[in-house]
C-alpha positions in Angstrom: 114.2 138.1 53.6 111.9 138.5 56.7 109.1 136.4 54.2 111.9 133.7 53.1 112.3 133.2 57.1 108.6 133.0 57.7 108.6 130.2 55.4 111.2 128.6 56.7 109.9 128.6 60.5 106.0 127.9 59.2 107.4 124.8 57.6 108.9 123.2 61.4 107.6 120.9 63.5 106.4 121.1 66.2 109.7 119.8 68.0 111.6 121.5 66.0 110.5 124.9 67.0 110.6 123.9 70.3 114.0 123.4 70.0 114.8 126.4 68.5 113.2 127.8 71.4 114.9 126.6 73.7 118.1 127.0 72.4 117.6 130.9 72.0 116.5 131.2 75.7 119.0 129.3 77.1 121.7 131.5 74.7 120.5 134.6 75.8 120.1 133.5 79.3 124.1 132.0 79.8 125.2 133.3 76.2 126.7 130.3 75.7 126.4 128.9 71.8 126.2 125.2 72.5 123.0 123.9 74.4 122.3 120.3 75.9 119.1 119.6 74.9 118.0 116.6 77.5 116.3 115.4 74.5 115.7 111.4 76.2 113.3 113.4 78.9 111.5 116.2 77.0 111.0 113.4 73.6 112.3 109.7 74.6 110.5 108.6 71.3 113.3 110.6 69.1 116.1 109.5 71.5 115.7 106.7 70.9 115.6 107.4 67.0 119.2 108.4 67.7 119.9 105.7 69.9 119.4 103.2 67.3 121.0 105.7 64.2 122.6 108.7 65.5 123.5 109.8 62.6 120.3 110.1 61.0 119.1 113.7 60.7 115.7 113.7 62.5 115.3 117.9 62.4 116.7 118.6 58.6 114.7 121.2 58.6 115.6 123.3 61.9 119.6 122.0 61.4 118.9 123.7 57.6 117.6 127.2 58.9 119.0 129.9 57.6 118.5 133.9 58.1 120.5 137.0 57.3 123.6 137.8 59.8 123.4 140.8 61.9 125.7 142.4 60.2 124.1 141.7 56.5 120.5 140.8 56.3 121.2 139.6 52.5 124.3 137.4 53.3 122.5 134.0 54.6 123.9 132.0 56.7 122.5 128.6 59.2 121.4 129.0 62.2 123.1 126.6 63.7 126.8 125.4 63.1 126.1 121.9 64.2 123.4 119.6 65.8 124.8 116.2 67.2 123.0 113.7 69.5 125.4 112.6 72.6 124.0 109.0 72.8 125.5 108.5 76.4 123.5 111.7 78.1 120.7 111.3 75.3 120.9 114.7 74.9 120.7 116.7 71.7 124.1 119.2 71.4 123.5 122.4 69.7 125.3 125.0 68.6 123.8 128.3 67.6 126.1 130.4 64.4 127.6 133.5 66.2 126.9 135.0 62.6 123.6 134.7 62.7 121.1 137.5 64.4 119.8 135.5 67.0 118.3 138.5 68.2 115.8 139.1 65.6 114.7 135.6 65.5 114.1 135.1 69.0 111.0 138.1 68.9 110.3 136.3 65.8 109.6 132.6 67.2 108.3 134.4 70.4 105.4 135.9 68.8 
């Protein structure tokens, strides 16, 4: 399982596990789910990816993450339960699975 999520994080980009980043730290800082991503400062060249097609999955592979839960590492399930862009803030809307053991992948993406 741990291997299978390895692969899944190596294969990111570099935005993408960025995000990921900053959507655990700001969940375990407010423990809120959703985050606002104030994606037209931090990367204006995607924003504007989304401000042309907002519906176009830029981050397929971070909105297709999955891991164990916490309460069964064999049942898989995403990380997140949705990824939208908000074309009038320009801000990327996350929200992070309550399922999902947000825990163990936060000391995993920190190290």
């Amino acid at each position: 399982m741990d291997s299978d999520l390895q692969k899944q994080l190596s294969a990111l980009s570099m935005y993408e596990r960025a995000i990921l980043m900053f959507c655990l730290r700001a969940y375990f800082s407010s423990g809120n789910y959703t985050n606002k991503l104030p994606l037209g400062e931090m990367l204006p060249d995607v924003a504007a990816i989304f401000d042309v097609n907002p519906s176009v999955n830029v981050f397929s592979k971070l909105s297709g993450l999955q891991m164990g839960t916490s309460a069964d590492p064999k049942l898989l399930v995403n990380v997140f339960d949705s990824m939208t862009y908000d074309r009038n803030q320009r801000q990327l809307v996350t929200v992070l699975n309550k399922q999902a053991n947000l825990k163990t992948l936060l000391k995993i993406v920190d190290h």
